[in-house]
N, C-alpha and C positions, 0 to 999 in steps of 0.2 A: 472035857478038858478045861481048867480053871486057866481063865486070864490073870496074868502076871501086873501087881496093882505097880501103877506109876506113878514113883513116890513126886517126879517133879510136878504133876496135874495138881496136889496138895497142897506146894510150894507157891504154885503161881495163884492161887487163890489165899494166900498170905498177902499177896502184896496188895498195900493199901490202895486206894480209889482216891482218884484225883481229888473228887469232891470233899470228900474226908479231909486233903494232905490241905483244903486251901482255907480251911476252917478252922487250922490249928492258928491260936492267937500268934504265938510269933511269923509264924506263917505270914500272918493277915500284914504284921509289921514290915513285911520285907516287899508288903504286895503296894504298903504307902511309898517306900523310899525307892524301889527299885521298877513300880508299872506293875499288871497285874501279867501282861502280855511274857515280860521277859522273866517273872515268877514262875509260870507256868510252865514255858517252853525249858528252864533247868529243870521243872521238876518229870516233863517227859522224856529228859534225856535221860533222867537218873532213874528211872521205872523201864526204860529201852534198855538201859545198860542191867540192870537187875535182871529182865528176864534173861539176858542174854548169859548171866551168868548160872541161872537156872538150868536154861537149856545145856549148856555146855559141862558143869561141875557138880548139877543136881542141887546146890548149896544155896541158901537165903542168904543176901547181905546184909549183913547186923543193922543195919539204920533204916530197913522193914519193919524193927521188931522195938526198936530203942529210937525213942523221940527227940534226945539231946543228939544224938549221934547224927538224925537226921537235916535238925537244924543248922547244924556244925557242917556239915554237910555241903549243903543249900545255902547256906551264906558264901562260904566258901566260892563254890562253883557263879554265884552272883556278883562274886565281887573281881573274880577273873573275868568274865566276863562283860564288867562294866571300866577294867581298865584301861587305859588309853594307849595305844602302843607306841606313843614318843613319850615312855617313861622316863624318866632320869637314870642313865648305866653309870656304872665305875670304870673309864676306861684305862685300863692299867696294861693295854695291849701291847705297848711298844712303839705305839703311831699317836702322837700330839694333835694331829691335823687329819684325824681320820675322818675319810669320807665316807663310811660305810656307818659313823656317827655321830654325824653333824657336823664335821669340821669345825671351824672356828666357835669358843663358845661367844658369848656378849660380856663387852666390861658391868658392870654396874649401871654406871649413867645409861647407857644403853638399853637396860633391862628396864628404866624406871621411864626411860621416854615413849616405849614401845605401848608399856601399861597405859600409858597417860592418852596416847591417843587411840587405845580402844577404848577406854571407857567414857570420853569427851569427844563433840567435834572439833575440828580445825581445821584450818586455813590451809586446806591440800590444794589447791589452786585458786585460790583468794589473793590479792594482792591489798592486803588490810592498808598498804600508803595511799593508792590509790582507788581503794572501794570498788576496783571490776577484777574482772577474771584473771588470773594470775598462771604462771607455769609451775608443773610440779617439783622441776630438776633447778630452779631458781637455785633455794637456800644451799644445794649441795653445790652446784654450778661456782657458787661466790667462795665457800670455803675451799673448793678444790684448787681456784684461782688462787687462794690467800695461801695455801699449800705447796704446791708446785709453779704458780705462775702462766700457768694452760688458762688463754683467755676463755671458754668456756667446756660446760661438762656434760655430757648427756649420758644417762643412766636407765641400764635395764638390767633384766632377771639374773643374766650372769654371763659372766665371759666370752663363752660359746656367744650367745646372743647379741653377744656388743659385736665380735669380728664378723657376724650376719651381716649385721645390720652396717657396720664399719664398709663393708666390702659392696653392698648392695645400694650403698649412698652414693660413695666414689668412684664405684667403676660398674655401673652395670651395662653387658656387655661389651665391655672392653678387656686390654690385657693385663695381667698382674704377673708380675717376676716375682721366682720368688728361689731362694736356693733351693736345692736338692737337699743338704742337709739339717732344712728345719719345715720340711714335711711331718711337721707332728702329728701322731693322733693322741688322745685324750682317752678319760674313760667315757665309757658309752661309745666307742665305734665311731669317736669325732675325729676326724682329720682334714687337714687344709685342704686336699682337694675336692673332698664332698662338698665341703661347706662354700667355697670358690662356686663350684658347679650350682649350688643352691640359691645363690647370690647373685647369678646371672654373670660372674665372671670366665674369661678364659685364661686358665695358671698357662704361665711359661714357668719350666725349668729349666736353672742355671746352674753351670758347674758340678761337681759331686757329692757326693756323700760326703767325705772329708775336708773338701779343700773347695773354696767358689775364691774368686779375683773378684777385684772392682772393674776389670775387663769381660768379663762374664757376663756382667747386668750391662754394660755398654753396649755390646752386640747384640743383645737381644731384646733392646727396646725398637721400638717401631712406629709410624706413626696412628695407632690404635693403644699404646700402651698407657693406662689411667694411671699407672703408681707401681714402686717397688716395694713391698711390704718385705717385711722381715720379722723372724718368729723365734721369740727365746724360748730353745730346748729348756724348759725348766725341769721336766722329770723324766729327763735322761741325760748322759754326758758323753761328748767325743771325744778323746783322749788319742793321744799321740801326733803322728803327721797331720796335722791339720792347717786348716787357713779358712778366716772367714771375716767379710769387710765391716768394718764399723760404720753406724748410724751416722755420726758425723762427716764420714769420706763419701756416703753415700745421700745428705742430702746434698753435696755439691752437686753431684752428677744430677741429679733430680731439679736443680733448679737451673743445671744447663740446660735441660731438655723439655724445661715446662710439665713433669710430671709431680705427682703426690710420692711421699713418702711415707708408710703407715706400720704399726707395729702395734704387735703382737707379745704383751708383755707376760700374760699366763699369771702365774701367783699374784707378781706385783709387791711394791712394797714402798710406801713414805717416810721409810726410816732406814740409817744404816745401822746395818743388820749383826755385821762385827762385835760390834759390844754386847750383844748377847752370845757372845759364842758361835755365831754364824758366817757361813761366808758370805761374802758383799753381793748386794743383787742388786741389779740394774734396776733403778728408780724413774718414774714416769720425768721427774723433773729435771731429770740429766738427760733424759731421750730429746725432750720439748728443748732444752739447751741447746743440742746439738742440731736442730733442725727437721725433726721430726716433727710431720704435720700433723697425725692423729697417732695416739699411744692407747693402747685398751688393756683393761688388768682386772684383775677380783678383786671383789668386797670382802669375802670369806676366808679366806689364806692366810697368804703374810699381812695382810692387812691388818686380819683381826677382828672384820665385824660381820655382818650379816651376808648370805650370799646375792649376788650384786656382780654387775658388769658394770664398770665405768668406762668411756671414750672421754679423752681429755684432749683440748689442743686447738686447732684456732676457732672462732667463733663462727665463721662464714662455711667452715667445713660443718662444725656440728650444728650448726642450723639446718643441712643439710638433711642431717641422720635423726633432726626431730622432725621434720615433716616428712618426712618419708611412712608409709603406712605401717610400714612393718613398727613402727616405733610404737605404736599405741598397742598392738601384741604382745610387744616384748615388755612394757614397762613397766615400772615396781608399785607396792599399794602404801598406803600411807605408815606399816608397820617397817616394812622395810627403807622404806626412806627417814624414817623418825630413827632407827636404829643405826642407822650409815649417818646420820649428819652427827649423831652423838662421840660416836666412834671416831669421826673422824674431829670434832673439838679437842678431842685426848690427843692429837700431836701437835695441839700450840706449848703442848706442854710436853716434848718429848724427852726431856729427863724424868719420868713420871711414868714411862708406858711401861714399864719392869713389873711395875706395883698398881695399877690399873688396868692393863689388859691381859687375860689368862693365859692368852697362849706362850708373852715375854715374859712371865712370870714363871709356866713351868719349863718355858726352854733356858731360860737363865740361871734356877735353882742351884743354888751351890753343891757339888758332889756331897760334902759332909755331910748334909742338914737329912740328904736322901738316907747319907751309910746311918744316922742316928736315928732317923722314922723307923727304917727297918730292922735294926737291934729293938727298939723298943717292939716291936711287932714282934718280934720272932720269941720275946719275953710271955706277950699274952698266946703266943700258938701253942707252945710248952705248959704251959696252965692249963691250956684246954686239953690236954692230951688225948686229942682227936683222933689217934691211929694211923697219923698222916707222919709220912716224915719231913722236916721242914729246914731249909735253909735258906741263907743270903750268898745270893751270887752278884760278881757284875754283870754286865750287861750294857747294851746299845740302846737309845732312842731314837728313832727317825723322826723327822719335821710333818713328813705323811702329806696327802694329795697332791703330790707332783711336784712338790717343793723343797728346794734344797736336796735333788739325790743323793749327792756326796757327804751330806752332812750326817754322821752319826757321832749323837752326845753319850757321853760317859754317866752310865747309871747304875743302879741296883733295883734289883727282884730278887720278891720272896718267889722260891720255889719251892712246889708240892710234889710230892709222888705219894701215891694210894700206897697202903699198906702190901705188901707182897704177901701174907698169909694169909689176905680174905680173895677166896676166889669172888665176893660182892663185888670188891673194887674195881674199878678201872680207871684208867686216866681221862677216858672221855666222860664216865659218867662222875667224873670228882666237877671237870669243867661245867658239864650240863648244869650239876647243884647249882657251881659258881653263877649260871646264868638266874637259874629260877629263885634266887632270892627278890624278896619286895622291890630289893634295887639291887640291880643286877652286878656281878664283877667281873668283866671281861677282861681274860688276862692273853696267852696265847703259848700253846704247844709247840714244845721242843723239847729235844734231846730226853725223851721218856719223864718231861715234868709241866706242870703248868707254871707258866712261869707269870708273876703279878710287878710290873715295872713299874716303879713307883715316880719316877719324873710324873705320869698320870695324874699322880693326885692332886685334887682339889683343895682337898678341906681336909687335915690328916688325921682331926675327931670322929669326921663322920665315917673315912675310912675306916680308921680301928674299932670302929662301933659294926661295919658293916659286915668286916671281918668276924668278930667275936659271933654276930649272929651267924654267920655262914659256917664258921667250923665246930659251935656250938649244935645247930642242928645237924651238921655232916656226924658228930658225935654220938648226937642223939638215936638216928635212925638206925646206928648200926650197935647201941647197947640196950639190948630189951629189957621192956618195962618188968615187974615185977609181977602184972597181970597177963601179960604176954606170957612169960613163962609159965607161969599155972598153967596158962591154957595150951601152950605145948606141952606140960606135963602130962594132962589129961588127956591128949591125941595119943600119946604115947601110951597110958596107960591103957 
């Protein structure tokens, strides 16, 4: 009986030997720029991956047999490989302040201070007047003063870490009141009373969900009770029957009773907000007004600059929250603190923050300037006759990370729908492309389109450049080449 030959035993004995693949000159080129270690390990996943297609379809993969094809290849696969994945996206999702990427970006000055002190030392805790050891939250401490009027500032990693450390300075085990209706959680599974508990506090609840009295926090202080803290819902809203006491009616009560008064500002904001089309958010420096002894807020929000937790308010309290241990856990490195003082220079000038900080820049963008970016876009998508169908809708912008719920601005997006007569297309895999460009375009799914909101944009060159190469290759891949086709003819034939 004759054994039946096995055409793929022929095949795998095509595919070249390592030693061979690393001897080829450009080869050698990719083994200078990119290590010999991470050359190597592409090229056994691409000899893994071949045989695998050996075993499975019998077939060689052309770039066994063709040396351009392999180099193409092999750079490729090295150069994914060596990318960094906090690449720069196009966020055109519909969320300005998204946390899923990056939130806040940086002004300029900011960008140029941050450089400055990675690549130089400085005076991170030098006190260059008087030649000894200095504090790190000094320079921010004196502008936050010059800002709000909070005699001084203590600063850590972010929000969450300020109301830690906030709660574990002033009241460790003792009481904290606090309403029933700003029991927030955050993202990440933060809520007041975990973090209370962490802190070494014990929460009292007052009043309801909708409605707490400045009689509510009188009955239930005691004498164990450290402070009444209070917490702006900032990324949710109550609406209708409601009642709930102001910081000012509540630091009397607080200074009849000899207790602290602390809050919980969440976004945060040193500007009013109004004039860029927002609604008005409670300011650190109206809370400290009003008798508020410690305020805590982000860096990265409505602020605008790096993420960052501040504690603002009297000096004898945040002396407190600096020596306390947890402070050297929680606090910032000299990139983020170069980045927050810079940031926060830009509101001695705050007619100026529209056109200096990115995030008041694109929440303020006049509707027009959007409806003309995206006529002239929808100009080059029509040129590209990509197989896409393409229009300009309106659309909503949210402020994004918990900021401003209520607020949705008036926008436009381009929206895509895949062709209906390629069973290829799909909506999800039009988005997927949208990601895996060089720089990605994250736009977001609805009503059967992808839709690209253009409040997002940054730069509307690089935009319409980023666009052009994404629907030009979306084009590309689904019109065969001219060699493609022979070689379909020839399967055929």
């Amino acid at each position: 009986m004759t054994q039946a030959i096995d055409s793929s035993n022929a095949l795998f004995r095509l595919l070249p030997a390592m030693d061979s693949l690393l001897k080829i000159s450009q080869v050698m080129s990719f083994i200078d720029r990119y290590g010999k270690p991470q050359v190597k390990a592409q090229l056994i996943q691409m000899l893994t991956a071949a045989r695998s297609v050996i075993a499975k379809q019998g077939t060689l993969p052309a770039w066994c047999v063709d040396e351009a094809l392999l180099i193409s290849e092999l750079e490729q696969a090295l150069q994914n490989a060596g990318r960094h994945s906090l690449s720069p996206v196009i966020n055109l999702s519909g969320t300005v302040l998204h946390t899923n990427l990056g939130r806040s970006q940086m002004c300029e000055s900011a960008i140029s201070a941050v450089t400055d002190v990675m690549r130089h030392p400085v005076p991170l805790e030098f006190d260059m007047g008087a030649g000894k050891r200095g504090h790190r939250d000094s320079r921010i401490s004196e502008l936050v003063h010059e800002l709000t009027g909070a005699e001084a500032c203590c600063v850590v990693n972010n929000n969450a870490a300020a109301v830690l450390l906030m709660l574990a300075s002033v009241a460790p085990g003792k009481e904290v009141i606090v309403s029933r209706g700003e029991l927030v959680e955050i993202g990440g599974a933060f809520r007041i009373p975990d973090i209370m508990a962490q802190a070494g506090c014990k929460l009292v609840e007052v009043g309801c969900t909708n409605r707490t009295h400045l009689k509510d926090y009188a009955a239930a202080i005691t004498e164990n009770t450290a402070a009444i803290m209070k917490v702006h819902t900032s990324n949710y809203h109550i609406a209708g029957f409601t009642k709930s006491v102001s910081e000012a009616e509540l630091a009397g009560l607080c200074r009849d009773n000899g207790i602290g008064l602390i809050s919980d500002l969440g976004s945060g904001a040193l500007t009013e907000l109004s004039r860029f089309g927002l609604a008005s958010e409670p300011m650190p420096q109206q809370m400290l007004s009003d008798g508020v002894d410690l305020v805590s807020f982000s860096g990265d929000k409505l602020l605008g600059g790096p993420q960052a937790g501040l504690v603002v308010g009297k000096k004898a309290l945040i002396d407190k929250l600096q020596s306390h241990p947890l402070k050297r856990a929680l606090r910032c490195d000299k990139m983020v603190l170069s980045a927050l003082e810079a940031t926060l220079l830009e509101y001695r000038r705050p007619e100026q923050l529209d056109t200096v900080m990115p995030i008041f820049r694109k929440l303020s963008r006049p509707l027009s300037e959007l409806q003309k970016l995206g006529q002239r876009l929808m100009l080059s998508c029509e040129d590209l006759q990509s197989g896409l169908q393409v229009t300009l809708e309106t659309c909503h912008t949210q402020v994004g990370s918990g900021s401003q719920p209520d607020v949705l601005l008036e926008s436009v997006a381009l929206c895509f729908t895949p062709n209906p007569d390629s069973a290829l297309d799909s909506l999800s895999s039009l988005e997927r492309h949208f990601k895996q460009q060089n720089t990605p375009v994250i736009g977001r799914l609805g009503a059967g389109k992808l839709w690209l909101d253009l409040r997002g944009s940054d730069d509307d060159i690089e935009l319409t450049a980023a666009l052009y190469t994404c629907l030009s290759s979306w084009r590309d891949a689904r019109v065969p080449s001219a060699l493609e086709s022979d070689r379909q003819g020839e399967v055929a034939a």
